[in-house]
MITIVEX-140463 format. One record per residue (C-alpha): x, y, z. Coordinates in steps of 0.001 Angstrom, whole numbers, padded with zeros to 6 digits, always signed. Layout:
# MITIVEX-140463
XYZ;...
END
This chain:
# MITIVEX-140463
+000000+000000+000000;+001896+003303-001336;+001182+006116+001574;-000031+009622-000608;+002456+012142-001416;+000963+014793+001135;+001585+012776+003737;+004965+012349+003499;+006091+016003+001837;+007431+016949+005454;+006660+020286+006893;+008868+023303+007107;+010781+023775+010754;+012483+019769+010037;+013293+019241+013433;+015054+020174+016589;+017151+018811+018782;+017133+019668+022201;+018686+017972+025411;+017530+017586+029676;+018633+021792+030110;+015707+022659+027535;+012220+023960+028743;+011132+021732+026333;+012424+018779+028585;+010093+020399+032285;+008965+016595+031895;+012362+015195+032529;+013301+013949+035956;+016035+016706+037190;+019702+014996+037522;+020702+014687+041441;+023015+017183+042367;+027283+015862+043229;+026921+014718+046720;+029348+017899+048422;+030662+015162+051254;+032304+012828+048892;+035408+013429+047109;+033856+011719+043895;+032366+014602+042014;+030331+012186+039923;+027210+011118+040945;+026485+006956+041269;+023990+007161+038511;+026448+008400+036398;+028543+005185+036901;+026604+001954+035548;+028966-000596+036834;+027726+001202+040255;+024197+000587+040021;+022469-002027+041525;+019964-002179+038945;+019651-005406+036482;+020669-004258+033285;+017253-005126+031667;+016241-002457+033402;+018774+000652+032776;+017938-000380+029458;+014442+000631+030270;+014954+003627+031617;+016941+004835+028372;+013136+005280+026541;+014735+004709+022911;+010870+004752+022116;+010879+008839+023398;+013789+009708+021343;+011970+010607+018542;+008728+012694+018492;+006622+011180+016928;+007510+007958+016663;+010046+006873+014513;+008164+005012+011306;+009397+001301+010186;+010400+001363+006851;+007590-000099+004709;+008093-003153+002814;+009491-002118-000423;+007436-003118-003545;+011111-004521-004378;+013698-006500-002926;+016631-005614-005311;+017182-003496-008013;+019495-001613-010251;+020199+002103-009510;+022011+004587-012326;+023936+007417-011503;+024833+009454-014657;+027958+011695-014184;+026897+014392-016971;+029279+016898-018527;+027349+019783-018939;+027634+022925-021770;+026300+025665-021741;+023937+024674-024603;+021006+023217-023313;+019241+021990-026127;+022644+019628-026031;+022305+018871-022328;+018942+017731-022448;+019280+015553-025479;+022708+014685-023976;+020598+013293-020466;+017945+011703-022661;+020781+009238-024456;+022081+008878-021054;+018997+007707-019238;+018226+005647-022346;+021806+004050-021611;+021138+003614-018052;+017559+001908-018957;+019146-000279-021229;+021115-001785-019044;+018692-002502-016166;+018453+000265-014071;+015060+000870-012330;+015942+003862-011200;+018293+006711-012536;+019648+009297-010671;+020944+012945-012658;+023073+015499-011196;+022623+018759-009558;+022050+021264-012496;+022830+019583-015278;+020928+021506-018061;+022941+024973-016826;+026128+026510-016421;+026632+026022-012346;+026470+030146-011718;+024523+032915-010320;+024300+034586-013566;+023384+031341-015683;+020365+030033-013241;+018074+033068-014513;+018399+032656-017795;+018301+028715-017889;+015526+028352-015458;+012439+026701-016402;+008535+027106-014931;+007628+023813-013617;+004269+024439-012962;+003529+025390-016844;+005021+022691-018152;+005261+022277-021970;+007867+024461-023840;+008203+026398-020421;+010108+023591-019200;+011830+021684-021330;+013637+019923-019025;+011115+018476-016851;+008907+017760-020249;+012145+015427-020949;+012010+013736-018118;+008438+013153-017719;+008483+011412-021224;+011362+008999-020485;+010273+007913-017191;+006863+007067-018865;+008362+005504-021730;+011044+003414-020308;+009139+002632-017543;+011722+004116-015009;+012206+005990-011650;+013787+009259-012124;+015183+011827-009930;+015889+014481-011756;+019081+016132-010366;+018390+019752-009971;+017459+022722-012634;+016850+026126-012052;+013378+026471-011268;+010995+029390-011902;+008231+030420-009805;+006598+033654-010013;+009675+036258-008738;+011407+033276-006752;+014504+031131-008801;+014726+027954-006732;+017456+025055-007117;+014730+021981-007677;+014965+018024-008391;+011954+016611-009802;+010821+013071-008840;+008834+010964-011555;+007319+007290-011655;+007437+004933-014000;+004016+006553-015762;+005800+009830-015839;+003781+011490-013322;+005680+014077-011187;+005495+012168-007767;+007119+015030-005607;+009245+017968-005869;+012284+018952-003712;+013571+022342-003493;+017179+022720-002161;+016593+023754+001701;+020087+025110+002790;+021871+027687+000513;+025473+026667-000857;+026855+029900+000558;+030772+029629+001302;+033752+032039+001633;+037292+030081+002134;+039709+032808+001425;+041665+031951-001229;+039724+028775-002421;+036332+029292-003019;+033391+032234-002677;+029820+031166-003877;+026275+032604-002674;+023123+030883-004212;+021155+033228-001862;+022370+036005-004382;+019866+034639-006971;+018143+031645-005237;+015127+031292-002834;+015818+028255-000139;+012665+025708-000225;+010887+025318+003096;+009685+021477+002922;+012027+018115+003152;+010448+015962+000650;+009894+011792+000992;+008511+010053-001633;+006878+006462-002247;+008143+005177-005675;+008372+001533-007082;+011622+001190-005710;+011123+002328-002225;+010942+005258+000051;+012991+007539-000956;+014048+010925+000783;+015245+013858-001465;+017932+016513-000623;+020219+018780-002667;+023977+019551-002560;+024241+021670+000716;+021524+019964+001848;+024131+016551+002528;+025876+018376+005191;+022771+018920+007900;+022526+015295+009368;+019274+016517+010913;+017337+016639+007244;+018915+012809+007253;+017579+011789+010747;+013925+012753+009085;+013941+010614+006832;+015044+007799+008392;+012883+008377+010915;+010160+008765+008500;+010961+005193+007010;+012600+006152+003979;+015203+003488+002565;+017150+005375+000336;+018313+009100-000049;+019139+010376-002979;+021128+013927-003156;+021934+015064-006260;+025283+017270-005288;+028284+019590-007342;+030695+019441-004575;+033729+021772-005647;+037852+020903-005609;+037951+022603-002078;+035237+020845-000418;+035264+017980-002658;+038170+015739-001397;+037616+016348+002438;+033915+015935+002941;+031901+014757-000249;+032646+010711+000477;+033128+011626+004143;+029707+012846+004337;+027620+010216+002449;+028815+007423+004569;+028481+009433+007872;+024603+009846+006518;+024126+006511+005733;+026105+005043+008754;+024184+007323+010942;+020716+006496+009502;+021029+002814+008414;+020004+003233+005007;+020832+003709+001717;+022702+007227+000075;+022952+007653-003527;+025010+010812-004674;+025007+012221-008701;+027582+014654-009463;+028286+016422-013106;+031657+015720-014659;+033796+017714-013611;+034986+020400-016420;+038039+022587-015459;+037116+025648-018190;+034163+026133-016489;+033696+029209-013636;+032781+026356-011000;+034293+023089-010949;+032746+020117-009551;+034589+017470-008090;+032803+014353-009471;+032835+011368-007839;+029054+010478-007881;+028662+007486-005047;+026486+005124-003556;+026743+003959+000027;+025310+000760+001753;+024032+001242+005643;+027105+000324+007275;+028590+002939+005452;+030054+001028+003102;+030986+002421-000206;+029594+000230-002576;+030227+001920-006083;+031830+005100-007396;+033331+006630-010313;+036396+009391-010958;+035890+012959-012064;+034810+011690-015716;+031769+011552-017330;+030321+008021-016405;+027444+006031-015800;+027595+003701-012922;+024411+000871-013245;+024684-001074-009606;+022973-003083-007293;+020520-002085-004098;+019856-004903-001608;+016795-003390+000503;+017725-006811+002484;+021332-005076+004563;+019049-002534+005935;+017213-005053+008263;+020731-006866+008969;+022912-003908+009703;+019837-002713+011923;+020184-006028+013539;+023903-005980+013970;+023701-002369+015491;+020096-001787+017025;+020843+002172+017102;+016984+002636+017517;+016681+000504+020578;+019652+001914+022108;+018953+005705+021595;+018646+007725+024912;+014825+008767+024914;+015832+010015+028560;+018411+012911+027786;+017234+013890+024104;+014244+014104+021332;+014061+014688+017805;+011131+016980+017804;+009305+016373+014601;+006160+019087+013968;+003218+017224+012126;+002708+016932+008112;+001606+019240+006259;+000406+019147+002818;+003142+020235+000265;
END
């Protein structure tokens, strides 16, 4: 049973984490005071290997089943078991008649050999720049020869009878430009659309300066879709480096996330793998990144290096800085066993923290 769309587009204000000092936490027993007689400045409940309780239950007391509010959601059973992922590594022009003909051959590669589901990279019909995003954006909503980029996607997904997410193009909506990926099932119907929540704006002297904000509008919902691969949570870039937007999703069941990303030379080699497998080691699930090829004429150049981790944080696949397509595996199966091998959701301390989640809203 698929769960709608509105139901799982995830409201604005993603969630907060607080700890016991909080006013949110008045419900929380207060901790004992150090005892001023004893030279010990740590209190016995402090020390488990004090404690006369059975270890059943300290256990107890943690409340894993508090740690999240509400609840954390199971991961529904996926319509599949396995199934073959793409991630295209695109070179992009700045033509973009070329780049959108260029992704259609691409997905039609992908297709042809298996995958189920193909995953584009951040802006890959545009020139990655402030000055290019206005001129190359496209109006969603319209449709048609307003957006000729999402028309192109619609049509393959429905004819190859394929899962896209659609990387990211410039999006335009009324006087807002947004940074958007486009999610469409296998009829082509646009299943849910994610625009990118936290602004790629940087300044390391010397290396790099970039501010989207200078042209772009940040979106205001995390987005979760049911496809016919799974549930799968969307995020953009930036968006990989607030573990918070991850802990959502997992905690809303999805399996896999899927971030579309440009990381640059700077950022690139110290955090892009570092930060897929810390989101799916942290969250138990799958991450799938999609990079452009990386071009070194161009005024921003991305590193490459489009990924995709298993829940133990294992990297499972990944290519170089060239353009590529990688076709590979998913095993819904690991998530259950490396939940098993680690139980991180029994063992979470419901007692000293919460993941305050507000309730859907419709998107």
């Amino acid at each position: 049973m698929r769960v709608g769309l509105a139901s799982l587009i995830l409201p604005q204000s993603t969630a907060l984490l607080t700890t016991g000092i909080s006013p949110y936490y008045s419900h929380l027993p207060p901790k004992p005071s150090p005892n001023p007689r004893t030279k010990n400045p740590n209190p016995s409940f402090l020390s488990p290997l004090r404690s006369s309780r059975p270890f059943s239950a300290m256990a107890a007391a943690y409340k894993p089943e508090q740690a999240r509010v509400p609840p954390v959601l199971p991961p529904p059973p996926p319509p599949v078991s396995k199934f073959k992922i793409a991630l295209c590594q695109l070179f992009v022009t700045a033509d973009k008649e070329r780049n959108i003909e260029h992704a259609r051959k691409a997905i039609e590669e992908a297709a042809g050999k298996g995958a189920e589901l193909v995953l584009l990279p951040e802006i890959w019909n545009s020139p990655y720049s402030n000055d290019s995003f206005p001129v190359y954006a496209e109006d969603i909503e319209a449709g048609g020869d307003a957006a000729p980029s999402f028309s192109m996607l619609s049509e393959a997904a429905r004819t190859l009878q394929i899962t896209i997410i659609g990387g990211s193009i410039p999006e335009r909506c009324g006087d807002h430009l947004y940074n958007t990926c486009c999610v469409f099932g296998k009829d082509g119907v646009l299943k849910g659309k994610h625009r990118k929540l936290h602004l790629f704006d940087i300044d390391i002297p010397g290396k790099i300066t970039f501010k989207e904000s200078k042209t772009l509008t940040a979106g205001q919902n995390p987005t979760i879709v049911d496809t016919d691969v799974g549930r799968i949570g969307i995020g953009i870039c930036y968006d990989i480096r607030f573990q918070e937007l991850a802990m959502l999703y997992a905690a809303r069941g999805a399996h896999l996330i899927c971030y579309p990303g440009a990381f640059n030379m700077t950022t690139g080699p110290l955090h892009w793998e570092l930060l897929q497998r810390a989101r799916a080691a942290d969250n138990q699930l799958f991450v799938a990144t999609c990079s452009p090829a990386r071009d070194t004429s161009a005024g921003y150049t991305a590193w490459g290096h489009s990924t995709l981790v298993g829940p133990f944080g294992e990297v499972i696949a990944t290519t170089e800085h060239e353009e590529a397509i990688i076709v590979e595996e998913i095993d819904y199966s690991l998530i259950e066993l490396r939940r098993s091998n680690l139980p991180l959701e029994k063992q979470r301390r419901g007692d000293l923290y919460q993941l305050l989640m507000p309730k859907s809203r419709s998107h």
